[in-house]
N, C-alpha and C positions, 0 to 999 in steps of 0.2 A: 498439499504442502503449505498452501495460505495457513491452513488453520493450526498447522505446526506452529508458522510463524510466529503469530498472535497469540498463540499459550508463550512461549519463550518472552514475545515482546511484552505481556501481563508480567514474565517472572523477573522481566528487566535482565535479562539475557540477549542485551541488543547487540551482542557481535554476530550468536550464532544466528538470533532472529533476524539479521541485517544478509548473511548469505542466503539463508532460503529466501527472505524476500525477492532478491534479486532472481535468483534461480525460479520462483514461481513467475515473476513477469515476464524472462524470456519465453520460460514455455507456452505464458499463456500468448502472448505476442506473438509464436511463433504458432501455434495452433489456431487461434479464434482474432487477433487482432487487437490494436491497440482501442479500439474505440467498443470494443464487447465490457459488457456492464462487469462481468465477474474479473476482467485484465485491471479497471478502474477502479473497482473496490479494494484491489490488492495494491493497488498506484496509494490508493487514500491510507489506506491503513499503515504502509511502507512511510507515507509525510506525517503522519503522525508521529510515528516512532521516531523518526527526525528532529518534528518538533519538542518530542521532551529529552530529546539529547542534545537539546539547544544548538540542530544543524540545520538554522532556517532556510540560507541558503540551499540549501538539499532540497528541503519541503516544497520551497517555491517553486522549484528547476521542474520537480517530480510533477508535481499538481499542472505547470505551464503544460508539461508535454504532455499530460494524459486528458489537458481541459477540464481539470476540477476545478470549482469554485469553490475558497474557500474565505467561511465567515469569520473567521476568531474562534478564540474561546475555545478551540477543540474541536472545533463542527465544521465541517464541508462535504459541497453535495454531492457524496459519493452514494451509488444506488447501493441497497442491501445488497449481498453475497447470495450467489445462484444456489438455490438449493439441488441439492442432489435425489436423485430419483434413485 
């Protein structure tokens, strides 16, 4: 469902890209936990798409709770995405 997200968020489709995001974090939240690498990839990529919809507020809120650091510029440390087996 992430990777739904992130084609829609590339096609700047952020309304629809904005309910799956949500909808992947509860599940992964509700599955693996907030602090599992692939919940926080999906947290980063979510503040991203925030940040080019100039909803910094958002971005901040999202990164504080998931404990991402982030650099500027478009960059923060969120680990790559789990690959699937």
């Amino acid at each position: 469902m992430a990777e739904v997200s992130l084609c829609l968020d590339m096609q700047e489709k952020f309304d629809s890209a904005e309910i799956l995001y949500q909808d992947a974090l509860r599940r992964l939240e509700a599955s693996v936990g907030m602090e599992h690498e692939g919940t926080r990839w999906v947290a980063g990529i979510f503040a991203r798409m925030f940040e080019k919809k100039a909803r910094r507020e958002q971005a901040t809120k999202l990164r504080t709770q998931f404990g991402i650091v982030y650099h500027g510029a478009g960059t923060s440390s969120t680990p790559a995405p789990p690959l699937e087996s």
